[in-house]
Biopython code that builds the backbone (N, CA, C, O; Angstrom):
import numpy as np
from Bio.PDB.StructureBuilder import StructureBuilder

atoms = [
    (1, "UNK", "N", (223.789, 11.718, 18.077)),
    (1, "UNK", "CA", (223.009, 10.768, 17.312)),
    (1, "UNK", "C", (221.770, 11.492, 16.787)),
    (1, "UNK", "O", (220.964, 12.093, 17.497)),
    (2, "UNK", "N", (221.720, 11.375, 15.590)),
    (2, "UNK", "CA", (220.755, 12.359, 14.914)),
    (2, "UNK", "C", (219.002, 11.268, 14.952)),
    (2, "UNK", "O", (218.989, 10.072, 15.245)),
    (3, "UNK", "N", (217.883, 11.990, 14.626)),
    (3, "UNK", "CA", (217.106, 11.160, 14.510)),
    (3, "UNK", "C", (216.226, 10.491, 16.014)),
    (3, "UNK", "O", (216.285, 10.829, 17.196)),
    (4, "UNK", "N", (215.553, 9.575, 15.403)),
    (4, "UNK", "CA", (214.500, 9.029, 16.431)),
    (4, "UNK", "C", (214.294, 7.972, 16.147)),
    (4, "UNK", "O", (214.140, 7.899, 14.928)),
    (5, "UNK", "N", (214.161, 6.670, 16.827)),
    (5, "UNK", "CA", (213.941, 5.232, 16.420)),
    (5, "UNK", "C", (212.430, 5.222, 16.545)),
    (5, "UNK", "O", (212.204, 5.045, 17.742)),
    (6, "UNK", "N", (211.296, 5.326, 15.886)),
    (6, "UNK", "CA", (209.719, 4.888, 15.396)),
    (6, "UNK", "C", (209.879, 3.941, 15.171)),
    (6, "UNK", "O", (210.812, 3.216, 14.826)),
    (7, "UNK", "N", (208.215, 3.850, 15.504)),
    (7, "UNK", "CA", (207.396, 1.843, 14.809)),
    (7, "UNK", "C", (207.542, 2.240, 13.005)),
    (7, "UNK", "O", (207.544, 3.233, 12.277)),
    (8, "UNK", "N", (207.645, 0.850, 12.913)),
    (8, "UNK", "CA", (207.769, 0.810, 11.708)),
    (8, "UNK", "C", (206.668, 1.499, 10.541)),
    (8, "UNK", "O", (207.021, 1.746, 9.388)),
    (9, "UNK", "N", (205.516, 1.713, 10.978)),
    (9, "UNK", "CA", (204.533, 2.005, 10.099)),
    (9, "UNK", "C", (204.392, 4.086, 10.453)),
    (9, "UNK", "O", (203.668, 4.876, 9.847)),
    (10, "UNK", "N", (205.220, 4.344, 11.429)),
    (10, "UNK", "CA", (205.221, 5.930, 11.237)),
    (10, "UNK", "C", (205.540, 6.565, 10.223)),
    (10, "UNK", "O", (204.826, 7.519, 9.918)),
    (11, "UNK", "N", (206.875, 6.188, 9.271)),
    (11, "UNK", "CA", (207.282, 7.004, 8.261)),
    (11, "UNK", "C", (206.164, 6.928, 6.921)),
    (11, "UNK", "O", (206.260, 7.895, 6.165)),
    (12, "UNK", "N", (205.253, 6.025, 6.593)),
    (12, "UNK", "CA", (204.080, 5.229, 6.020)),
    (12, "UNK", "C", (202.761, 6.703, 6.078)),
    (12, "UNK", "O", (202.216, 7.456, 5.271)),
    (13, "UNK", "N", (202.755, 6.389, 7.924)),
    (13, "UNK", "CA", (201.684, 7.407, 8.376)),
    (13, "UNK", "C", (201.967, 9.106, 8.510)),
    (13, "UNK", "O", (201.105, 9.972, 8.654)),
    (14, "UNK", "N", (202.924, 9.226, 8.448)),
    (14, "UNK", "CA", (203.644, 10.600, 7.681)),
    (14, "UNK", "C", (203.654, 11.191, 6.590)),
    (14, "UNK", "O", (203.518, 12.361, 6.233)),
    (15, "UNK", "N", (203.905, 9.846, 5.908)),
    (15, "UNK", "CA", (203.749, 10.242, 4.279)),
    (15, "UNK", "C", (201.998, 10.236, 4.050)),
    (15, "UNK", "O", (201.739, 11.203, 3.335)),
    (16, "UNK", "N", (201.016, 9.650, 4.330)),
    (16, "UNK", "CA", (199.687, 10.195, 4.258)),
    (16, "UNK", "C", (199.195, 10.993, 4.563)),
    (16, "UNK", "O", (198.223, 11.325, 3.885)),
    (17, "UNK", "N", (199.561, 11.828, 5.805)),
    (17, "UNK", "CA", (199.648, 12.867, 6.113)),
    (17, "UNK", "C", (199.758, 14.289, 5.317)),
    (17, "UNK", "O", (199.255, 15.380, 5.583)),
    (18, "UNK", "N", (200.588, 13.880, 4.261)),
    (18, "UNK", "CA", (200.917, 14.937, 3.375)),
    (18, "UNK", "C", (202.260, 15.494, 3.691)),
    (18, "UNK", "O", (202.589, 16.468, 3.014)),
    (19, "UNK", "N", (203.197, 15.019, 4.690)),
    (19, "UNK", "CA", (204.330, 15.238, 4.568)),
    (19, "UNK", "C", (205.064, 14.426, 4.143)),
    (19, "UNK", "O", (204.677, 13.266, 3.999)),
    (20, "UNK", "N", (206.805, 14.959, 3.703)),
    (20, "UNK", "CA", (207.807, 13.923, 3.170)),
    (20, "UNK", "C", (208.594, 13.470, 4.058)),
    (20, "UNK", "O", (209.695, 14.011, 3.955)),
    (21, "UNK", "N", (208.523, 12.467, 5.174)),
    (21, "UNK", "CA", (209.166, 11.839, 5.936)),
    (21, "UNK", "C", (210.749, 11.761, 5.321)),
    (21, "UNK", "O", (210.989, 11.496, 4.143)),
    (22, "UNK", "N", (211.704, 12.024, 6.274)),
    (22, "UNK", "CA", (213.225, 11.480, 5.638)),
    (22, "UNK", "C", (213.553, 10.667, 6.497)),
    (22, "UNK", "O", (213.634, 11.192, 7.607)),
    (23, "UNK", "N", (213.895, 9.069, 6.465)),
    (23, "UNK", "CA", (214.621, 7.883, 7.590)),
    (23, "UNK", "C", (215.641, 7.082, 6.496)),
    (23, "UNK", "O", (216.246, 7.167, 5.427)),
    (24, "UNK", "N", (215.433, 6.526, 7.262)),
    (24, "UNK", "CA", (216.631, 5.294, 6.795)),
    (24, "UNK", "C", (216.408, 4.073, 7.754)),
    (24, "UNK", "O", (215.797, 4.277, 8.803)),
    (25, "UNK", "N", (216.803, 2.989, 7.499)),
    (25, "UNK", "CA", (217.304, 1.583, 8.361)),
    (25, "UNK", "C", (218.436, 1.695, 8.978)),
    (25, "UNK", "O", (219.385, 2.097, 8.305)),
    (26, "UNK", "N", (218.597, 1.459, 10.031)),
    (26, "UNK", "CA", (219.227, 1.871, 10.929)),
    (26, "UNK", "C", (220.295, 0.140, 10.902)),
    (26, "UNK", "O", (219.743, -0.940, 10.688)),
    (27, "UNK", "N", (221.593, 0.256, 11.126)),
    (27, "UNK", "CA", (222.156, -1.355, 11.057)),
    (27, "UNK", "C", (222.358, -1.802, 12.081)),
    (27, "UNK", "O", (222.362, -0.880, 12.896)),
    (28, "UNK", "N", (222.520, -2.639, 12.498)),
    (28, "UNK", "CA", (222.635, -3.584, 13.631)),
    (28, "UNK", "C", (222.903, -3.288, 15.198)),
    (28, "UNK", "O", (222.358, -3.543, 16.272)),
    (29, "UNK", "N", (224.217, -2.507, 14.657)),
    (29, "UNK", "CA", (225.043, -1.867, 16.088)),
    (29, "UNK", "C", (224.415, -0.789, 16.303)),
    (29, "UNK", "O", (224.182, -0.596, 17.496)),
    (30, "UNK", "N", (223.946, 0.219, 15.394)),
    (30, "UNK", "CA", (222.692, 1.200, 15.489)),
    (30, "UNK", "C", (221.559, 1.179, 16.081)),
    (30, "UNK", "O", (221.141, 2.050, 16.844)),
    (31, "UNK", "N", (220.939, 0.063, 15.722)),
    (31, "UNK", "CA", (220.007, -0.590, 16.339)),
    (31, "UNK", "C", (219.682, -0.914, 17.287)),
    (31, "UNK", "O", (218.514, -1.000, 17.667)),
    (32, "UNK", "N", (220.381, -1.096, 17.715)),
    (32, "UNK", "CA", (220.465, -1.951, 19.379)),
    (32, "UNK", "C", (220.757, -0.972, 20.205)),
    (32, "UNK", "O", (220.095, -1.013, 21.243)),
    (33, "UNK", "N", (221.653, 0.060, 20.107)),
    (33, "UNK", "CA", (221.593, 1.016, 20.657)),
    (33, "UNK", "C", (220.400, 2.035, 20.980)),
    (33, "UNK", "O", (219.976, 2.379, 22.084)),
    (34, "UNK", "N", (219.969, 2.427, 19.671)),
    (34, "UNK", "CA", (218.900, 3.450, 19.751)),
    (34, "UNK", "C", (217.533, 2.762, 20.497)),
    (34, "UNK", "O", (216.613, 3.414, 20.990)),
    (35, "UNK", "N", (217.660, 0.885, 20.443)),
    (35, "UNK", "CA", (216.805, 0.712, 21.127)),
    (35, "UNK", "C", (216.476, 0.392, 22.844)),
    (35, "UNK", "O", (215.524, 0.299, 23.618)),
    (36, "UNK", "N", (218.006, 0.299, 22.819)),
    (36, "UNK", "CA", (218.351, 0.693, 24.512)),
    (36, "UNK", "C", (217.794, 2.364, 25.083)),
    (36, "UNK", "O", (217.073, 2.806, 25.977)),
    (37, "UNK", "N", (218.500, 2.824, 24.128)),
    (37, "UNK", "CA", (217.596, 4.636, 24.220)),
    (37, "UNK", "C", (216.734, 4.859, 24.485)),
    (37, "UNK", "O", (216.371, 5.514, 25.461)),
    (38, "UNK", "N", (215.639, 3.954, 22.995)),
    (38, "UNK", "CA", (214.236, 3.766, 23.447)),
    (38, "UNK", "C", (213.382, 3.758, 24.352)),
    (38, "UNK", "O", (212.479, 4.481, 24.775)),
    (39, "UNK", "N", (214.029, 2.421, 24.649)),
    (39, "UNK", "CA", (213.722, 2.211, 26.368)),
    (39, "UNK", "C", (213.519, 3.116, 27.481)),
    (39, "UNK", "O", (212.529, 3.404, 28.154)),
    (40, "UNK", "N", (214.688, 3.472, 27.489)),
    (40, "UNK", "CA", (214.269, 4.383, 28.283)),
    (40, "UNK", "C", (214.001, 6.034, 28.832)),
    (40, "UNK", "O", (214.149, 6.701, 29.856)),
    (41, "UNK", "N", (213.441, 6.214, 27.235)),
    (41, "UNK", "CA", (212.848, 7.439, 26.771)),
    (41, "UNK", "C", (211.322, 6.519, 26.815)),
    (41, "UNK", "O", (210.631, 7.511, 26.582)),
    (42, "UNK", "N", (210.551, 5.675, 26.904)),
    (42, "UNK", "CA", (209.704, 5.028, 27.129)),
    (42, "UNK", "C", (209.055, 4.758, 28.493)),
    (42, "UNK", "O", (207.940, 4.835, 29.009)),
    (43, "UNK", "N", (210.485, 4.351, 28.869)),
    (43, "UNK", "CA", (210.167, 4.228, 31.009)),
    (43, "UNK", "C", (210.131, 5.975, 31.748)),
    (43, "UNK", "O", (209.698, 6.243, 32.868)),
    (44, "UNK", "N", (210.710, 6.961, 30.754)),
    (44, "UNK", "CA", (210.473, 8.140, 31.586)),
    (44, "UNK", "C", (209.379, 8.322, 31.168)),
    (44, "UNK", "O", (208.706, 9.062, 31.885)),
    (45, "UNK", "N", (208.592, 7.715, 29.728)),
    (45, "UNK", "CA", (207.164, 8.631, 29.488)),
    (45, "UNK", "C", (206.326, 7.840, 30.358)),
    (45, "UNK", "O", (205.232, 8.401, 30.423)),
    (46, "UNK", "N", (206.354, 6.525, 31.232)),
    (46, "UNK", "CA", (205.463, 5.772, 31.994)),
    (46, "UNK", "C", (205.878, 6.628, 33.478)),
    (46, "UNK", "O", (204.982, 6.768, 34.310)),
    (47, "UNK", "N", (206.853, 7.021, 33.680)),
    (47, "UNK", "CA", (207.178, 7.256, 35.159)),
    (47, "UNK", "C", (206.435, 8.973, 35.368)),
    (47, "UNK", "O", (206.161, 9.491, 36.450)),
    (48, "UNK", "N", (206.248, 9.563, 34.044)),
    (48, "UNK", "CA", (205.627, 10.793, 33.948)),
    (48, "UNK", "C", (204.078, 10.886, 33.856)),
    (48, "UNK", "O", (203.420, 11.913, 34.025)),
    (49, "UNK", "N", (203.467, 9.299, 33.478)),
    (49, "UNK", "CA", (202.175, 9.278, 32.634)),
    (49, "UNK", "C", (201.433, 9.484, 34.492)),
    (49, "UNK", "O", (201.994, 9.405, 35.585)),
    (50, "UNK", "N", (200.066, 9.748, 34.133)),
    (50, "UNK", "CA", (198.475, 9.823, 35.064)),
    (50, "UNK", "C", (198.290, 7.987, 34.916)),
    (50, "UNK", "O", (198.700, 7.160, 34.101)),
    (51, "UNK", "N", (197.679, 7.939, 35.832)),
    (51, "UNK", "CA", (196.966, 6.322, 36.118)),
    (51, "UNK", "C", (196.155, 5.930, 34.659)),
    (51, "UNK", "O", (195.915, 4.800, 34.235)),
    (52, "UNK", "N", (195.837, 7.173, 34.074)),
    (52, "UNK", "CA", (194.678, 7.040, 32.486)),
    (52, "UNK", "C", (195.358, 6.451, 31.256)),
    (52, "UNK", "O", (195.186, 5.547, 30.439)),
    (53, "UNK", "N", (196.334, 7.560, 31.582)),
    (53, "UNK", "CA", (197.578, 7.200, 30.355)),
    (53, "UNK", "C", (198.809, 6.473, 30.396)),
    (53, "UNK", "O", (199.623, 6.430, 29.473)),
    (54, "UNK", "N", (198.918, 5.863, 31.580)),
    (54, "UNK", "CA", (200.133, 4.846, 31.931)),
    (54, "UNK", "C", (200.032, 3.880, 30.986)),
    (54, "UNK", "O", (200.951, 3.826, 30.168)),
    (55, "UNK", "N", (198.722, 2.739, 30.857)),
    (55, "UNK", "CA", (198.541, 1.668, 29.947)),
    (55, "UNK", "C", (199.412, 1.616, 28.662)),
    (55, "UNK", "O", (200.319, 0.903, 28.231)),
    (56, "UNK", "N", (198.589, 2.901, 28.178)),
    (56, "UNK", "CA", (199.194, 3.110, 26.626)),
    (56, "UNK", "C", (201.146, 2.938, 26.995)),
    (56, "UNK", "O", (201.726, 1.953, 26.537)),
    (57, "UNK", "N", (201.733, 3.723, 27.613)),
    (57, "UNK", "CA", (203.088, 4.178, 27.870)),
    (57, "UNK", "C", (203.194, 2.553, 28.573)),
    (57, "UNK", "O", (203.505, 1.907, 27.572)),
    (58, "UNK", "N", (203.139, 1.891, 29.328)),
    (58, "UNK", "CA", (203.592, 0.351, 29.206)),
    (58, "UNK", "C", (203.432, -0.190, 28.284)),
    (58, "UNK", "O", (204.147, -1.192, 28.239)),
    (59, "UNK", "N", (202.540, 0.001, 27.050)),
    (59, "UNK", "CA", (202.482, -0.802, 26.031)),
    (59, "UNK", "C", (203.379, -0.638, 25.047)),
    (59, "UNK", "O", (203.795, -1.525, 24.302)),
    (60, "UNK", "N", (203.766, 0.844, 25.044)),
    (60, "UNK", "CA", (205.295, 1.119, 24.288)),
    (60, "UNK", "C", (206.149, 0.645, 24.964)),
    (60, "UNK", "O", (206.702, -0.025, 24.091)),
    (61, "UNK", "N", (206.929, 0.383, 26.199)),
    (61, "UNK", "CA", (207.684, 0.340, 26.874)),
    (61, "UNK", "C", (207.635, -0.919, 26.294)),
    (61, "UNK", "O", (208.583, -0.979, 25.512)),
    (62, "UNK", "N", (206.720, -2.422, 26.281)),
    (62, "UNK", "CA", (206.675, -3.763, 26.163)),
    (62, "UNK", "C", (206.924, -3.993, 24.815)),
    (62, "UNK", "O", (207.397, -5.084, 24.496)),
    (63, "UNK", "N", (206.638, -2.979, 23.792)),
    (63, "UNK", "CA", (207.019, -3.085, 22.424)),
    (63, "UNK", "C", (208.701, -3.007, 21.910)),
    (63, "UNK", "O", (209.282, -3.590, 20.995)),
    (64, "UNK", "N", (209.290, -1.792, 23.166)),
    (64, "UNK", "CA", (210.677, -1.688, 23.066)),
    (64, "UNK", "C", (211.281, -3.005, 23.233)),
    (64, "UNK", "O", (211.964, -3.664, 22.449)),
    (65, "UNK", "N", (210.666, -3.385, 25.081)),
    (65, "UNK", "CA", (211.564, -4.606, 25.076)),
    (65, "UNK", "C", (211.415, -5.845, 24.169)),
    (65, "UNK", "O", (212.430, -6.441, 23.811)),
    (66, "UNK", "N", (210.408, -6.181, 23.852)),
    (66, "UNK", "CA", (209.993, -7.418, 22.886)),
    (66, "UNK", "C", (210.892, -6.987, 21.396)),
    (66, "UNK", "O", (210.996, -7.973, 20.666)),
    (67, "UNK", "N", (211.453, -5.903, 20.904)),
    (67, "UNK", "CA", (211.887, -5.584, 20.004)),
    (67, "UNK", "C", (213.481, -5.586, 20.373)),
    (67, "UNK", "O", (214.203, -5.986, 19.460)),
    (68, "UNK", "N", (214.004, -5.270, 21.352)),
    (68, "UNK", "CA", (215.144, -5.529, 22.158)),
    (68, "UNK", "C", (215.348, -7.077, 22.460)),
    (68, "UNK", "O", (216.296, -7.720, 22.009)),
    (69, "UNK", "N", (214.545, -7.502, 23.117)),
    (69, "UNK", "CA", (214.896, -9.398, 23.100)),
    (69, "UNK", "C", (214.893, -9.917, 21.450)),
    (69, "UNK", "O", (215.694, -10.806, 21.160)),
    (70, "UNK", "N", (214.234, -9.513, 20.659)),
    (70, "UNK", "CA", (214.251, -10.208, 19.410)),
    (70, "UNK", "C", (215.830, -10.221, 19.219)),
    (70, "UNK", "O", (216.501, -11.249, 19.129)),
    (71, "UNK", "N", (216.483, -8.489, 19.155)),
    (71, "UNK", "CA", (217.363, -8.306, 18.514)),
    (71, "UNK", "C", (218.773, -9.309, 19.441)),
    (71, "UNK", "O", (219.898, -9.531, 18.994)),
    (72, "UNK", "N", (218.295, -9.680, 20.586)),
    (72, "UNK", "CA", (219.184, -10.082, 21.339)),
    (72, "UNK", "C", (219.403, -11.734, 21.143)),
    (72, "UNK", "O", (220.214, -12.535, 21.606)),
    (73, "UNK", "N", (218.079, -11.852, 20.069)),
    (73, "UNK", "CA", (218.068, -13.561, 19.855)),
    (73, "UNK", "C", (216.977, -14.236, 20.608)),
    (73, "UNK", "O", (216.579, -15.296, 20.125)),
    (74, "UNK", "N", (216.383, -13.782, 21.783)),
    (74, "UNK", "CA", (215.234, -14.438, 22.500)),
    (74, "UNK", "C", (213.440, -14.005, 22.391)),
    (74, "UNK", "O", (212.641, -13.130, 22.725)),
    (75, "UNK", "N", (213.514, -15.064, 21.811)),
    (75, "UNK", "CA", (212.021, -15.310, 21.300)),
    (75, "UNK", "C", (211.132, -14.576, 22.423)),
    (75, "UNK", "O", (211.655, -14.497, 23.535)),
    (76, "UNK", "N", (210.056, -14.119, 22.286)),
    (76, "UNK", "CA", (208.898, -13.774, 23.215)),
    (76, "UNK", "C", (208.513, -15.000, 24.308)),
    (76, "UNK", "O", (208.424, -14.739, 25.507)),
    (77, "UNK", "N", (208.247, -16.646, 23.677)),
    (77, "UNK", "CA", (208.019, -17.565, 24.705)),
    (77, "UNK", "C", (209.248, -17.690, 25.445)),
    (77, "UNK", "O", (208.956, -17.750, 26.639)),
    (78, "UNK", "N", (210.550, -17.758, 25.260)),
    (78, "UNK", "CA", (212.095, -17.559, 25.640)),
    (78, "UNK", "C", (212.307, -16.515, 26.731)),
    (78, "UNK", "O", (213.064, -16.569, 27.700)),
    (79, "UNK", "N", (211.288, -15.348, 26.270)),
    (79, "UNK", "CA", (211.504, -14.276, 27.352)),
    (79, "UNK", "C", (210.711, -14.186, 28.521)),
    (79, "UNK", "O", (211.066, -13.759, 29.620)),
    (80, "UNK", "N", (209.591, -14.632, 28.179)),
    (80, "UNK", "CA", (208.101, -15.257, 29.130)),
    (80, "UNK", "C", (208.822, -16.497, 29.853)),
    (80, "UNK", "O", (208.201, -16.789, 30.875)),
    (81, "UNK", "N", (209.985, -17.348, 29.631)),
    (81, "UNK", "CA", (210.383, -17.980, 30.342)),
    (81, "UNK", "C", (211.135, -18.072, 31.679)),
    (81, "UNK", "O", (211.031, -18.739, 32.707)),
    (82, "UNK", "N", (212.205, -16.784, 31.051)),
    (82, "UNK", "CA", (213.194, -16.623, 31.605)),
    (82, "UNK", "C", (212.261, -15.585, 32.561)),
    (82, "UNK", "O", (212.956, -15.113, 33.461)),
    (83, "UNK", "N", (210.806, -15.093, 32.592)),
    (83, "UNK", "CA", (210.497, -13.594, 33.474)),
    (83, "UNK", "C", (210.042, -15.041, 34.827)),
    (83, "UNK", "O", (210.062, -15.137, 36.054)),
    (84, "UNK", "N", (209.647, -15.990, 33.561)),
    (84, "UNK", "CA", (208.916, -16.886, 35.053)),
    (84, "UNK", "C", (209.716, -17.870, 36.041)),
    (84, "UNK", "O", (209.249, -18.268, 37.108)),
    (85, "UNK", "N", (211.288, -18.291, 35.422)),
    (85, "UNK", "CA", (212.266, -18.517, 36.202)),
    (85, "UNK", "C", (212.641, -18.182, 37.227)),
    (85, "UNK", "O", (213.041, -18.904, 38.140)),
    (86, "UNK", "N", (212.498, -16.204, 37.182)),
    (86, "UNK", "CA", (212.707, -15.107, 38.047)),
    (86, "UNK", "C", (212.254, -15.291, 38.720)),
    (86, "UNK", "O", (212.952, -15.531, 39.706)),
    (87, "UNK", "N", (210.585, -15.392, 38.962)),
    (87, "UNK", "CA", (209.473, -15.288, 39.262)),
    (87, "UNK", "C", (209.084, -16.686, 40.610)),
    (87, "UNK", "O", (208.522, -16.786, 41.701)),
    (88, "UNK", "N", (209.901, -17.628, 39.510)),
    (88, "UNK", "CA", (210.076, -19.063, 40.946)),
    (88, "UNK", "C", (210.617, -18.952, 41.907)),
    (88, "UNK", "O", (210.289, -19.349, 43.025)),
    (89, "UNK", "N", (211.725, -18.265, 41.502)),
    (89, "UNK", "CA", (213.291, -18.548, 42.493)),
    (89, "UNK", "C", (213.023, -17.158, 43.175)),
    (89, "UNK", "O", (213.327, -17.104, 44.367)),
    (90, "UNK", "N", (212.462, -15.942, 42.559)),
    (90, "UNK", "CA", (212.775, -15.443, 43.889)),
    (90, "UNK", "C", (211.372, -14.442, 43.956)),
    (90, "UNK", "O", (211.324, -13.307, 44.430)),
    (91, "UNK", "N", (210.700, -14.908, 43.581)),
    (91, "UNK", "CA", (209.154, -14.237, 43.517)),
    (91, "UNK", "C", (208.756, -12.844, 42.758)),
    (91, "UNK", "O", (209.615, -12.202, 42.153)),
    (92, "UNK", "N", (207.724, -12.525, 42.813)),
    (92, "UNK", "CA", (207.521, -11.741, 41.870)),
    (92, "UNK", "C", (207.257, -10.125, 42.256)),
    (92, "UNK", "O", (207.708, -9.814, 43.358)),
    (93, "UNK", "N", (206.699, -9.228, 41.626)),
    (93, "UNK", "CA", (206.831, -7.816, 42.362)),
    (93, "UNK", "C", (205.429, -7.459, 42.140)),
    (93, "UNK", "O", (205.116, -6.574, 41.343)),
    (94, "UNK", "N", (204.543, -8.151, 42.850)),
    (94, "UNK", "CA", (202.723, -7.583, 43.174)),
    (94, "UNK", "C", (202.811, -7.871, 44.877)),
    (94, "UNK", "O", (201.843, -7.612, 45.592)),
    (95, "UNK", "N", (204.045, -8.418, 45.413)),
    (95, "UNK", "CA", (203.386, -8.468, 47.191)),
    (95, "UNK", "C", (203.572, -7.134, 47.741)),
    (95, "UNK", "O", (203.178, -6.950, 48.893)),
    (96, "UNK", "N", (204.352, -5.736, 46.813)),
    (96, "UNK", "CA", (204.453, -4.873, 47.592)),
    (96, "UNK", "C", (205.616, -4.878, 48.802)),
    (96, "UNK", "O", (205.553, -4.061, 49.721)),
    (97, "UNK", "N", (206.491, -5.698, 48.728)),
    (97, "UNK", "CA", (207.467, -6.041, 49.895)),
    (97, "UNK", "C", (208.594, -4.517, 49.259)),
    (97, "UNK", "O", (209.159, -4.140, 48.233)),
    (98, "UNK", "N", (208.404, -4.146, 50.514)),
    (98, "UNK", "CA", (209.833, -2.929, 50.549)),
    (98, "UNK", "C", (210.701, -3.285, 51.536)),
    (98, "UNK", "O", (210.234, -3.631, 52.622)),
    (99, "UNK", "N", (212.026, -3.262, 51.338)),
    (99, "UNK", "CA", (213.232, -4.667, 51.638)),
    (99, "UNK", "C", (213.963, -2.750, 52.270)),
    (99, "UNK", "O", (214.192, -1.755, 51.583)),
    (100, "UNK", "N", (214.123, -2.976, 53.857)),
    (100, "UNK", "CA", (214.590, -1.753, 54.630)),
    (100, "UNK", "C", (216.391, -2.243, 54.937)),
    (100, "UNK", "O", (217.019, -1.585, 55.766)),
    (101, "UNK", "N", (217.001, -3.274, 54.288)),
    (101, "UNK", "CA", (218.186, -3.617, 54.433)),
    (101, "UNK", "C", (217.964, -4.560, 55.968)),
    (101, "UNK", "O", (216.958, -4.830, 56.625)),
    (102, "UNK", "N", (219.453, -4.889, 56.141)),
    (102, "UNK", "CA", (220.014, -5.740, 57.061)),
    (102, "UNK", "C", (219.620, -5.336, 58.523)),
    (102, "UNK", "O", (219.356, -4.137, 58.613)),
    (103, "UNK", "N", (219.519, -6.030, 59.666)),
    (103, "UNK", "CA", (220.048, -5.810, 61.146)),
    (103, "UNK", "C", (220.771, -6.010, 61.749)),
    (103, "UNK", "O", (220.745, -5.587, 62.905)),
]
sb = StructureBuilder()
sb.init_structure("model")
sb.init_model(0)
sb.init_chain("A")
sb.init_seg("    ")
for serial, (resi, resn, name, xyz) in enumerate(atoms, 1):
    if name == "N":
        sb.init_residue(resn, " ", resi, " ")
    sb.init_atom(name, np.array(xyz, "f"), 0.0, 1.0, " ", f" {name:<3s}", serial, name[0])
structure = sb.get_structure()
């Protein structure tokens, strides 16, 4: 797979730059793929980042997925729903609980 999936305004900020960007639109089944990729060429740059630079690298990571649920059909409040469904039924991941299996 040739190429790199960018925010939309890179090929824009390239060309001001003074270089000649070459892309294209990528179609549907393309799409969805490269943005599964994304992902997680995103979660290795957070799992690599310093405590300084993590923020930024979750904020790409949250851009992938919010761009991934769109393509999947679920709205941002849709996805904020379904995190807080999770979140009822079987709680959430700030208590720090590390689960050592069965006895």
């Amino acid at each position: 797979m040739d190429g790199k999936l960018v925010r939309d305004k890179i090929p824009r900020i390239i060309g001001e730059s003074g270089a000649d960007p070459h892309w294209y639109v990528a179609g549907s089944q393309a799409y969805r793929r490269r943005l599964r990729d994304k992902l997680e060429e995103e979660v290795r740059e957070v799992l690599a980042a310093d405590d300084f630079s993590a923020p930024g690298e979750l904020a790409d990571v949250m851009e992938v997925v919010r761009a991934l649920a769109a393509d999947l059909g679920v709205d941002p409040v849709a996805l904020e729903k379904i995190c807080e469904g999770k979140a009822s039924a079987r709680g959430g991941s700030t208590g720090r609980i590390v689960w050592m299996g069965n006895r």
